[in-house]
C-alpha positions, 0 to 999 in steps of 0.5 A, a space after each residue: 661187195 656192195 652188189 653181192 650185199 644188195 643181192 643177199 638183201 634181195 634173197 632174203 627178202 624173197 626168203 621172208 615173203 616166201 615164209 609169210 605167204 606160207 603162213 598165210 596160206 596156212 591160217 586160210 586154210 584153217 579158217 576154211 576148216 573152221 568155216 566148214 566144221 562150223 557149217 556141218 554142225 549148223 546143218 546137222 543141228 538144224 535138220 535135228 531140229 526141224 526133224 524133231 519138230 515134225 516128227 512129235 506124234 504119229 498121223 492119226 485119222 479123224 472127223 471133224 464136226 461139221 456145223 448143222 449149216 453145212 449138213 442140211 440142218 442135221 447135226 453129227 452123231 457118233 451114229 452117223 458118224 459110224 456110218 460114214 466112216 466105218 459103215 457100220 452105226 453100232 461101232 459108235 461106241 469104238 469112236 466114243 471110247 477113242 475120244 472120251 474125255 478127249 478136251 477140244 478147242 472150246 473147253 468142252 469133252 465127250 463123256 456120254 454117248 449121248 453128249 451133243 457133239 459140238 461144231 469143230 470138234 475133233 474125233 479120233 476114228 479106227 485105224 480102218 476108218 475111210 471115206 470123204 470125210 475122214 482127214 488126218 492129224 497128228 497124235 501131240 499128247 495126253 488131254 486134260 479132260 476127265 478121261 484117258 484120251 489122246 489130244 490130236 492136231 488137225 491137218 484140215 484146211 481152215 473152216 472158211 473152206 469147204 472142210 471143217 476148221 483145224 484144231 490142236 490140243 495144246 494142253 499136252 502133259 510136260 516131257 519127263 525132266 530127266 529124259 534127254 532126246 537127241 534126235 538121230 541126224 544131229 548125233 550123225 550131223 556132229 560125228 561127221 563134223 568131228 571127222 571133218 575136223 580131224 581130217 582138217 586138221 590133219 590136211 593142214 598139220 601135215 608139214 609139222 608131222 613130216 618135219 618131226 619125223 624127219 628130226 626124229 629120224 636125224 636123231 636117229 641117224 645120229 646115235 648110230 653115226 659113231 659106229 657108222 663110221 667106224 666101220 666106215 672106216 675099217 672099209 677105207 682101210 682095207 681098201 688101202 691093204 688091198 691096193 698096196 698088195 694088188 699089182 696085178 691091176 695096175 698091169 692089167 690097166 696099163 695094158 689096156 692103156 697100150 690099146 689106145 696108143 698110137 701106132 702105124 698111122 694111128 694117132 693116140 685115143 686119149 683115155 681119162 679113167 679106167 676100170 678094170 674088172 672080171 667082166 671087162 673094161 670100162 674107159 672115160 672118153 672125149 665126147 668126141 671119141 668113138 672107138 671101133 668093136 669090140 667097145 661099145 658105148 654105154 652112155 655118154 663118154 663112157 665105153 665098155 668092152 668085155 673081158 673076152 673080147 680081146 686079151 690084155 697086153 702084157 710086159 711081155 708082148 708089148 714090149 717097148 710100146 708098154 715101157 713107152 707108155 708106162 714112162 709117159 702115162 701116170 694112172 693112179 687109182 683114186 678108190 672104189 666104186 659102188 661095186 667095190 671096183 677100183 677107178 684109175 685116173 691118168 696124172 698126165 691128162 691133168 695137165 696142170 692143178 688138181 683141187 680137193 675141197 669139202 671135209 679136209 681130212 677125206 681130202 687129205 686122204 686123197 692126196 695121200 692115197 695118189 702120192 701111195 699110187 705114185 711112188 709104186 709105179 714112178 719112185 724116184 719122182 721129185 714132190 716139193 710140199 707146201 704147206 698153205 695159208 691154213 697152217 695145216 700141217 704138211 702131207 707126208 711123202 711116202 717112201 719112194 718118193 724124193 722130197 726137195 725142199 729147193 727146185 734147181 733150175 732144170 727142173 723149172 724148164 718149161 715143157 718142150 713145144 709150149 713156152 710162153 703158150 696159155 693154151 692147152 689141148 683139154 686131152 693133151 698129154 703131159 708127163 708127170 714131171 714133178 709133183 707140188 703138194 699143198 696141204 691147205 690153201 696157197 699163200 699169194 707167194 705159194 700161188 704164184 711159185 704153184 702158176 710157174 710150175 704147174 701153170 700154162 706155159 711153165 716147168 711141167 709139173 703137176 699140182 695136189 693141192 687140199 682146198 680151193 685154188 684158181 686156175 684148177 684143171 680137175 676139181 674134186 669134192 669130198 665129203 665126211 663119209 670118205 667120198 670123193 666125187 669126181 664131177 668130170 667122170 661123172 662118178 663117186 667113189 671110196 676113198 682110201 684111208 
């Protein structure tokens, strides 16, 4: 106990650490998003930033006036300044309307053609101005002076080089207050990060969304649950009517049982299951079977032959051999399967205790369905009922069958060519003797009275047992839908109800 204590212990604790390191995976991965929403929107603003500030004023050409010292002791006109860079000295006056009452950088303006043009200054030119000694600049506002001019920063190198020094206009008029700019790579730069962050957010809520759906959908599989099964259930019925009007099957089974027999030095192959249909013939094997044409393996230890393959015997041409077989043979057909088909299974390959576990009822169903099975081909079969340590009530024998409270003596005889042995042949046969019905779990006495008559080395009879019991040779598992799932054939099928 102690063991199986420190065990679960240990469980949990990889259950709980398991759940932390989910939650911290969890918050890490948010935070990366945050991390990263965080960076696109300070890269977004930034580039909105530096882009606005470069981007104040269109580029302009210019000429900036030179001092007396650097021409040679001749002092920049607008006329010479025409020449040098339009060609032509009577385009003066576009230069002097371009710039008039244009502030510079010592105060003064140019309002008169004839003004004397100061060192520094600098003069906006035509558009097809060219020549060495046009720079450009920056267009950055209106000017302050007297006229309509517009102020310009220049790109030029300082006056300690060869070129003139640069000047700006830093008296530009103030934006208007009720406009908003917002430049185009920031807006871009925010949406982006938005979208980032709904995908994000998406990426790591994924696991709530798919667990609300999933308890969306479970809620729905539960308003529909009632009618589910009833109709459920009206299908378990109608396969019950069917197997009770249907002997035509089970011949049919027991002839192709007959195939297997032994005879003329051929020893018996042993068949656990049978289905029976239109097509043809499937069996359940030992692994270590193999059978000749027209049979063919379709996987495992499961082997089909078709219909036309070769004839079922009948009562008829069997002859003794069938009525051998029938008397020693027990198949019972458990329910349907997929295809609506029914399974047989042979009661004397059990050899001893069959246990049904999972929804009690459904394993009850069973139990009583190859009690059904039993009293049409064996009446007359003894069936002692225990009831269990569950107080469930008793399984009630069908007619046909013959309840004994008592077992006589002779009837505990145990089985020719075994006494006393615990070791049985998995594929041995072992005529149904007697059955020993439980309809819940076996009481420490039940269990011991269940050992000696349908244990190893006891009186032969074969166990139904609805619940867990050890030393079980067949375990089968039911489930609410009535189901039963039968590990050693490999199948699940419908049970009747």
């Amino acid at each position: 106990m102690g063991g199986k204590i420190m065990m679960k212990g240990v469980g949990a604790t990889r259950r709980q650490r398991h759940s932390v390191s989910g939650a911290g995976r969890g918050r890490r991965t948010a935070l990366r998003a945050l991390v990263v929403v965080l960076l696109g929107l300070w890269a977004a603003l930034g580039v909105g930033t530096l882009t606005a500030g470069a981007a104040d004023g269109d580029i302009v050409k210019v000429f900036v006036v030179r001092d007396p010292a650097q021409t040679g002791g001749q002092a920049d006109t607008l006329q010479s300044i025409a020449t040098s860079t339009l060609g032509d000295a009577n385009r003066s006056g576009e230069i002097f309307d371009l710039n008039r009452g244009q502030a510079q950088q010592d105060g003064a303006s140019l309002n008169d053609p004839g003004d004397v043009l100061h060192p520094g200054w600098i003069l906006r030119l035509p558009p097809d101005a060219s020549g060495p000694d046009v720079q450009q600049a920056k267009e950055t506002g209106t000017g302050t002076g007297t006229g309509t001019g517009t102020g310009t920063q220049n790109t030029a190198p300082p006056a300690a080089s060869s070129a003139p020094p640069a000047a700006g206009n830093t008296a530009g008029a103030p934006a208007d207050p009720d406009t908003v700019s917002i430049p185009l790579p920031a807006v871009l730069g925010v949406l982006g990060a938005i979208v980032l962050a709904l995908v994000t957010a998406g990426i790591v809520g994924r696991r709530h969304v798919r667990r609300a759906f999933a308890a969306l959908g479970r809620r729905l599989r539960k308003f529909g649950d009632p009618a589910r099964r009833k109709r459920r259930l009206q299908f378990r019925r109608a396969v019950t009517s069917r197997f009770a009007s249907d002997a035509d099957s089970v011949r049919g089974a027991y002839g192709v049982l007959a195939e297997f027999a032994a005879r003329k030095g051929k020893r018996e192959t042993p068949v656990h299951a049978l289905r029976v249909d239109s097509g043809g013939v499937t069996a359940w094997l030992p692994s270590s079977e193999e059978i000749p044409t027209p049979w063919q393996n379709v996987g495992g230890t499961l082997w089909r032959r078709p219909a036309g393959a070769a004839s079922w015997l009948t009562p008829g041409s069997a002859g003794t051999d069938l009525e051998t077989l029938v008397a020693s043979a027990c198949l019972v057909r458990v329910g349907t399967d997929d295809d609506g088909e029914p399974v047989f299974v042979d009661l004397s390959r059990l050899d001893g205790t069959l246990s049904v576990t999972g929804d009690h009822a459904v394993a009850r169903d069973v139990v009583s369905g190859l009690l059904a099975e039993v009293a049409r081909t064996r009446p007359g079969l003894p069936v002692s009922v225990l009831r269990g340590t569950d107080g469930a009530p008793p399984i009630p024998v069908p007619q046909g069958l013959e309840e004994v409270t008592r077992i006589d003596e002779g009837l505990r005889s145990p089985r020719p060519g075994s006494p006393g042995s615990t070791v049985r042949a998995a594929a041995s046969r072992r005529p149904v003797k007697g059955l020993v019905v439980m309809a819940g779990t076996p009481t420490d006495r039940e269990a011991a009275e269940l050992l000696a008559l349908c244990g190893p080395g006891g009186a032969g009879w074969t166990g139904l047992v609805c619940g867990e019991v050890g030393g079980a040779h067949w375990r089968w598992r039911t489930d609410a839908d009535g189901n039963v799932d039968i590990p050693v054939l490999g199948v699940t099928l419908t049970v009747p109800a």
